[in-house]
Backbone as ProteinMPNN parsed JSONL, in Angstrom:
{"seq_chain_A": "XXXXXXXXXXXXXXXXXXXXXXXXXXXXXXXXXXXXXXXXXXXXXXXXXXXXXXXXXXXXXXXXXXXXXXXXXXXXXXXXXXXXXXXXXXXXXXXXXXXXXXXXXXXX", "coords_chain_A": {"N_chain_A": [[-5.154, -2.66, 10.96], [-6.459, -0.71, 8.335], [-7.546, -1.915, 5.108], [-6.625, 0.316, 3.227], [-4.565, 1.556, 4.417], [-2.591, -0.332, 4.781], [-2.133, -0.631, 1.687], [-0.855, 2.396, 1.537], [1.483, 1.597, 2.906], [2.759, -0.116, 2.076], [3.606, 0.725, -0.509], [4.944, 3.393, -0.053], [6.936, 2.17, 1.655], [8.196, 0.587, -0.827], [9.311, 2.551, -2.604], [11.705, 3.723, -4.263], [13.385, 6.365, -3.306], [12.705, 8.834, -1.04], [9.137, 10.304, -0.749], [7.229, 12.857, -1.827], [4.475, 13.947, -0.252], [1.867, 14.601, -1.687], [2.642, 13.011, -3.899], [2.318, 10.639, -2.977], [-0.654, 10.621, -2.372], [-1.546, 10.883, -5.333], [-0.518, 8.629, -6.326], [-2.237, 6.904, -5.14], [-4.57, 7.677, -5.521], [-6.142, 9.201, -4.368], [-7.188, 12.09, -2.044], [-4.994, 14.621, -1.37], [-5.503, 15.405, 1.991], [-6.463, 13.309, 2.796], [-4.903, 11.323, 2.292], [-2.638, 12.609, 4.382], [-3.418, 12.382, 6.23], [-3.688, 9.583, 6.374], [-0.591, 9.205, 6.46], [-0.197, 10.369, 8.92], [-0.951, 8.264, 10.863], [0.294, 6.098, 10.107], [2.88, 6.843, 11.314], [2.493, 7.551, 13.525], [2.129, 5.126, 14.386], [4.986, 4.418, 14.223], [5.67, 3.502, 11.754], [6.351, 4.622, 9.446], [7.991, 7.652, 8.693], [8.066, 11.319, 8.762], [9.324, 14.246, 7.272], [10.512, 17.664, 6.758], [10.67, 18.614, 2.921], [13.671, 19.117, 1.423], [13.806, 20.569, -1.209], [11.854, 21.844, -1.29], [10.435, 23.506, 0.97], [7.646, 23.626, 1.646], [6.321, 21.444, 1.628], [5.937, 17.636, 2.288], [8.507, 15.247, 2.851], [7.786, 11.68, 2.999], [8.777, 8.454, 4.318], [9.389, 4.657, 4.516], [9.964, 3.332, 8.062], [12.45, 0.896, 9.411], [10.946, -0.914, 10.856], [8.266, -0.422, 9.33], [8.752, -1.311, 6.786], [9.552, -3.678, 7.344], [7.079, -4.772, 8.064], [5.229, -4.38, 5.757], [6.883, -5.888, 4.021], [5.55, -8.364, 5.585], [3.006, -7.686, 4.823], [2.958, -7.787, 2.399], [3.673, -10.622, 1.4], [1.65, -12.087, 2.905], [-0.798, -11.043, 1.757], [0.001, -12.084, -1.223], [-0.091, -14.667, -1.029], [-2.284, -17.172, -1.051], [-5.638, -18.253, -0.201], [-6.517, -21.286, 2.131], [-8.02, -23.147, 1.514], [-8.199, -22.375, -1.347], [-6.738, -23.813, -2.983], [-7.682, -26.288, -2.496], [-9.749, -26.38, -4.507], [-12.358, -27.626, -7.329], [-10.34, -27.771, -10.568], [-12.092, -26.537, -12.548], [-13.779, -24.856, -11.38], [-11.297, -23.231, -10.329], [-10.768, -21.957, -12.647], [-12.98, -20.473, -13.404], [-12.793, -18.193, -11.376], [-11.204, -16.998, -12.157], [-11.393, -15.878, -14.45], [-13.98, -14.454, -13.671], [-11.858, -12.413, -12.084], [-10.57, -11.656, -13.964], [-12.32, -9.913, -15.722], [-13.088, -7.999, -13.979], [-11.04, -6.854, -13.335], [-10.483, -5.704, -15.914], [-12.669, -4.184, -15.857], [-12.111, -1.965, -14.516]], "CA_chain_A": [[-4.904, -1.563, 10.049], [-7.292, -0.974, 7.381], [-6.578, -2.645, 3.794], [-5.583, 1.352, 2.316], [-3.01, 2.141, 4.816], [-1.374, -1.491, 4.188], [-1.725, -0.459, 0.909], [0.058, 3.15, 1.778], [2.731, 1.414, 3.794], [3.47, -1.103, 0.639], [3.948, 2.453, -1.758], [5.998, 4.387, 0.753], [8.12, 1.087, 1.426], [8.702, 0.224, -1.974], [9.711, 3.652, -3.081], [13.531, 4.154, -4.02], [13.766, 7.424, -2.409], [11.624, 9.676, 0.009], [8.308, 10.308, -1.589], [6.058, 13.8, -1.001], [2.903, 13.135, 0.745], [1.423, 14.743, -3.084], [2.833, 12.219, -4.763], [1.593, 9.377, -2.392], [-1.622, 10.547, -2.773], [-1.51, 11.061, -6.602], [-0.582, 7.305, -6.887], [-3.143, 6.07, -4.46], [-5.719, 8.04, -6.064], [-6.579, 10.07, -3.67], [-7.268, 13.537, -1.985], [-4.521, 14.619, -0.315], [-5.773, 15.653, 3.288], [-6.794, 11.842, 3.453], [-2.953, 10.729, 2.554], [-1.866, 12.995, 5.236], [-4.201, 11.534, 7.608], [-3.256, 8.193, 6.589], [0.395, 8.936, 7.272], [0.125, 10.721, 10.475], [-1.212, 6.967, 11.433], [1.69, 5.253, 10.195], [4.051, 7.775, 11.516], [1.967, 7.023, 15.091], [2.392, 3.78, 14.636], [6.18, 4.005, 14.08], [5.875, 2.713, 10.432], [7.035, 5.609, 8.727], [8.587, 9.216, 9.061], [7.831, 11.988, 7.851], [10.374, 15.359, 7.104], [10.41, 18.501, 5.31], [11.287, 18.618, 2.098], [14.545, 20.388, 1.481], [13.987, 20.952, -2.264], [10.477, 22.882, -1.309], [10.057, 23.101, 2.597], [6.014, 23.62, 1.939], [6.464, 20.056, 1.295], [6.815, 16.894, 3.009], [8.599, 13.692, 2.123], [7.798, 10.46, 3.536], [9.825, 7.46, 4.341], [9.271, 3.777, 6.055], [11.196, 3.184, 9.068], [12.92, -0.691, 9.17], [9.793, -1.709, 11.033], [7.364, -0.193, 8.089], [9.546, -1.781, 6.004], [8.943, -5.143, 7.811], [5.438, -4.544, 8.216], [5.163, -3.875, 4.456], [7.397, -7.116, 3.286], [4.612, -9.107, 6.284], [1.515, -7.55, 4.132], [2.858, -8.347, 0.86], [3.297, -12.355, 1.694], [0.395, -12.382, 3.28], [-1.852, -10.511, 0.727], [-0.097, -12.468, -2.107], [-0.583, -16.255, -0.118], [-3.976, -17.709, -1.416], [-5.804, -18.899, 1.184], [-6.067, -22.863, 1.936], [-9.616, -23.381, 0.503], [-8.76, -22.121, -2.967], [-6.188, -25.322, -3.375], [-8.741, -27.572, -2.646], [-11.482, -26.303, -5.387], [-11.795, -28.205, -8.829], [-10.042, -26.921, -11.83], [-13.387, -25.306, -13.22], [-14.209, -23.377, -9.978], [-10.215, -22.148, -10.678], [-10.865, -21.153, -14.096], [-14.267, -20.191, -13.089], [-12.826, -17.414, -10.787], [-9.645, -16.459, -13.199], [-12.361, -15.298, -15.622], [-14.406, -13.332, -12.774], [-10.951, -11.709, -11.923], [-9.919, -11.075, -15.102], [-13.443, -8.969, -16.01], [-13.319, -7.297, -12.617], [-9.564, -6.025, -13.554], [-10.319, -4.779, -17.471], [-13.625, -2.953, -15.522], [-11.48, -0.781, -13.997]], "C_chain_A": [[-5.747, -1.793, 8.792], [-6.393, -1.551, 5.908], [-5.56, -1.011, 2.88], [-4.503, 1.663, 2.941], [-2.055, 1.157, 4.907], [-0.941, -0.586, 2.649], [-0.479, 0.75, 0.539], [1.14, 2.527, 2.192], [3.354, 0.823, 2.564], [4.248, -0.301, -0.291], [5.144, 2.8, -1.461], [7.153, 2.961, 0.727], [9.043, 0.469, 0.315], [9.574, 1.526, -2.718], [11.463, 3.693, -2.848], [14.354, 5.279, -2.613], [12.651, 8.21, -1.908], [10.335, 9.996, -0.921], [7.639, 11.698, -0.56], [4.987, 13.358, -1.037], [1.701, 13.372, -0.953], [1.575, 14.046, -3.839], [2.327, 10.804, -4.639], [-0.042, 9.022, -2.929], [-2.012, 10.522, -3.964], [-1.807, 9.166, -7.057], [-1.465, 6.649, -6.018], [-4.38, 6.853, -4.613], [-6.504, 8.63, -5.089], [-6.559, 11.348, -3.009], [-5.749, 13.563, -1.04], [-4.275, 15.12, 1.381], [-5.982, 14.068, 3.494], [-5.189, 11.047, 3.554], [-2.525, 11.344, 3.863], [-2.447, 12.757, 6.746], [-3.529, 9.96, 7.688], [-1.452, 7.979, 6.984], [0.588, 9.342, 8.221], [-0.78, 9.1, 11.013], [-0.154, 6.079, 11.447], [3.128, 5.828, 10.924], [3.671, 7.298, 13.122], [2.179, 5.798, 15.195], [4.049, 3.233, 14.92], [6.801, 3.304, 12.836], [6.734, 3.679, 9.635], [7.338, 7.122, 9.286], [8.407, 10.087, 8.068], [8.904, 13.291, 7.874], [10.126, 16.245, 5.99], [11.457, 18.333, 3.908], [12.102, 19.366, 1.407], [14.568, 20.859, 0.089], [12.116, 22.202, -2.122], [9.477, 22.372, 0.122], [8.828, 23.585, 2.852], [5.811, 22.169, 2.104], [6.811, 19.025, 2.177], [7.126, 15.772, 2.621], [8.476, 12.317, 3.422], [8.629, 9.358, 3.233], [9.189, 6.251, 5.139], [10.368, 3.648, 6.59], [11.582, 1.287, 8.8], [11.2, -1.198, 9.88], [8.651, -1.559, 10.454], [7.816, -1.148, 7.031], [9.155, -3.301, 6.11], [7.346, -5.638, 7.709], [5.28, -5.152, 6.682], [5.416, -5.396, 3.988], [5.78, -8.857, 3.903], [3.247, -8.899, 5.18], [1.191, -8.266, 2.984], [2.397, -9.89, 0.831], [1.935, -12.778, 1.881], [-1.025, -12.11, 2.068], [-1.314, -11.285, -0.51], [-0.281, -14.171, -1.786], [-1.984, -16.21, -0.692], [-4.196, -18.178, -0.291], [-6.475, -20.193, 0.739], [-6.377, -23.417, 0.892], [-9.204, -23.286, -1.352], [-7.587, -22.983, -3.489], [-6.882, -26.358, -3.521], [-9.627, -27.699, -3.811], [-10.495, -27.031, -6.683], [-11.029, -27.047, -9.415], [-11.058, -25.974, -12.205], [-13.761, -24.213, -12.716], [-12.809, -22.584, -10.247], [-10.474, -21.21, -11.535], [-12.175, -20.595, -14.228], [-13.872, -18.526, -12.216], [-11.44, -16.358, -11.202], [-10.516, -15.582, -13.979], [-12.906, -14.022, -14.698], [-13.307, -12.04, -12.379], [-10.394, -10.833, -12.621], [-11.131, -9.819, -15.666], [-13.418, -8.456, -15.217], [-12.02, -6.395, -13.213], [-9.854, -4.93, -14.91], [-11.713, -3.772, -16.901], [-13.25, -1.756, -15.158], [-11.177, 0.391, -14.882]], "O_chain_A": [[-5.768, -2.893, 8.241], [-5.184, -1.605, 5.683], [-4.492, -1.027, 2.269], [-3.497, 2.024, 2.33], [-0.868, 1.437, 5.075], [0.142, -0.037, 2.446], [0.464, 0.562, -0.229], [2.109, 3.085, 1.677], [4.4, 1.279, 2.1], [5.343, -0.612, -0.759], [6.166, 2.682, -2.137], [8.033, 2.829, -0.124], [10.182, 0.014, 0.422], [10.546, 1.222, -3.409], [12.18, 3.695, -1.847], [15.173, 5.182, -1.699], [11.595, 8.137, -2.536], [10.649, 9.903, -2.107], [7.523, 11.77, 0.663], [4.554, 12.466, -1.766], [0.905, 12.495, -1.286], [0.773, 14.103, -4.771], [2.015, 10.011, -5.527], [-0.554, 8.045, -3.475], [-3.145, 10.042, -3.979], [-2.702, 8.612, -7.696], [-1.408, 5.442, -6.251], [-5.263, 6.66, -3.777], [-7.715, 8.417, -5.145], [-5.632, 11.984, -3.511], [-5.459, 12.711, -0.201], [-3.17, 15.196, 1.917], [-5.551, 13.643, 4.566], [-4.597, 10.468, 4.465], [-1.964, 10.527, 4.592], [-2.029, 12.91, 7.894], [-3.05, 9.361, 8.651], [-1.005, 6.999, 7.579], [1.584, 8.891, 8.787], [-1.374, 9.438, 12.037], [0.277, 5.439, 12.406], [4.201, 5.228, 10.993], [4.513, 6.741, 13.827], [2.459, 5.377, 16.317], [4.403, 2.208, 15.502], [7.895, 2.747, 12.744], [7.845, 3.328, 9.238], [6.823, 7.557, 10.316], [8.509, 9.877, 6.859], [9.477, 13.205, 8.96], [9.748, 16.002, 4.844], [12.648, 18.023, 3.894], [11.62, 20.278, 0.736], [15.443, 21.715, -0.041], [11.63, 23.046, -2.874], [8.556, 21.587, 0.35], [8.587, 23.998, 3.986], [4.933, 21.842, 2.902], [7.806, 19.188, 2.882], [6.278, 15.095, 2.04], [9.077, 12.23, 4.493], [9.159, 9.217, 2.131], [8.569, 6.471, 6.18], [11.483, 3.747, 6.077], [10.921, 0.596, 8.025], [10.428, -1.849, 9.176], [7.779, -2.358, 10.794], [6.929, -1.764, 6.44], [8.605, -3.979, 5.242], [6.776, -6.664, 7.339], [5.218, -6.37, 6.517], [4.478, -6.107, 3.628], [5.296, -9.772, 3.237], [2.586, -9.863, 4.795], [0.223, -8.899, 2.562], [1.32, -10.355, 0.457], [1.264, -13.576, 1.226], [-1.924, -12.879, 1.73], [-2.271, -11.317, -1.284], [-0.742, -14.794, -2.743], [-2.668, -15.187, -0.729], [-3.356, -18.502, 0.548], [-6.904, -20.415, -0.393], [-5.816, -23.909, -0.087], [-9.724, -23.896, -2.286], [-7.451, -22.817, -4.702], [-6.808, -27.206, -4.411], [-10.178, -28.748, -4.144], [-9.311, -27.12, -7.006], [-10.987, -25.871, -9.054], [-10.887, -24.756, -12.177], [-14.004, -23.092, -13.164], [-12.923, -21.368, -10.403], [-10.455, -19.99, -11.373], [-12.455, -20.205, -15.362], [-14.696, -17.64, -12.441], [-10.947, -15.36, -10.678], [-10.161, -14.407, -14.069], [-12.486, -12.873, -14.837], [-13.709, -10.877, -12.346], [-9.898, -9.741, -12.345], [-10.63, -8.754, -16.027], [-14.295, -7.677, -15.587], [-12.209, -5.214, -13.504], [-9.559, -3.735, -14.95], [-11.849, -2.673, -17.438], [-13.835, -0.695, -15.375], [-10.637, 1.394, -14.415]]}, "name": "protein", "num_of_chains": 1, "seq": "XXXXXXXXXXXXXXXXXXXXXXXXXXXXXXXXXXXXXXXXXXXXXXXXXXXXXXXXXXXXXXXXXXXXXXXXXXXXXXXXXXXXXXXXXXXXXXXXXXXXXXXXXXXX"}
């Protein structure tokens, strides 16, 4: 699964309550014909569900299912786990790539 529709599944999963597919895309910065592509994938997959929305049935709200849900909690770990290598490096190479990180983030 590509890294944006982890990232979709993470959104939708984390979300209190049902989220419209407009709002998905809003916070993932993108168009929304591509959100609604990216959840008819997760919805194929069995990650999430989708339903009209009874406050404005042009609308649809999305949901993860328990195994989106799982999925989702699997991505996070994984995506927040460092990998082995970057225990091993000196201190300097750390603080060497804290700095790179940190200018990459305020570019945004």
């Amino acid at each position: 699964m590509s890294f944006f529709r982890v990232k979709a599944l993470c959104h939708i999963a984390a979300a209190p309550v049902p989220m419209t597919l407009r709002d998905l895309a809003h916070d993932l910065v993108t168009d929304r014909p591509y959100a609604t592509l990216v959840v008819d994938d997760l919805v194929g997959r069995g990650l999430a569900e989708r339903a009209v929305n009874p406050g404005d049935r042009r609308s649809k709200l999305v949901t993860a299912t328990a195994a989106g849900r799982a999925a989702a909690r699997d991505a996070e770990r994984i995506l927040n786990t460092p990998p082995p290598a970057l225990y091993d490096l000196p201190p300097e190479d750390v603080a060497a790539l804290d700095r790179i990180a940190a200018r990459l983030a305020a570019a945004r």
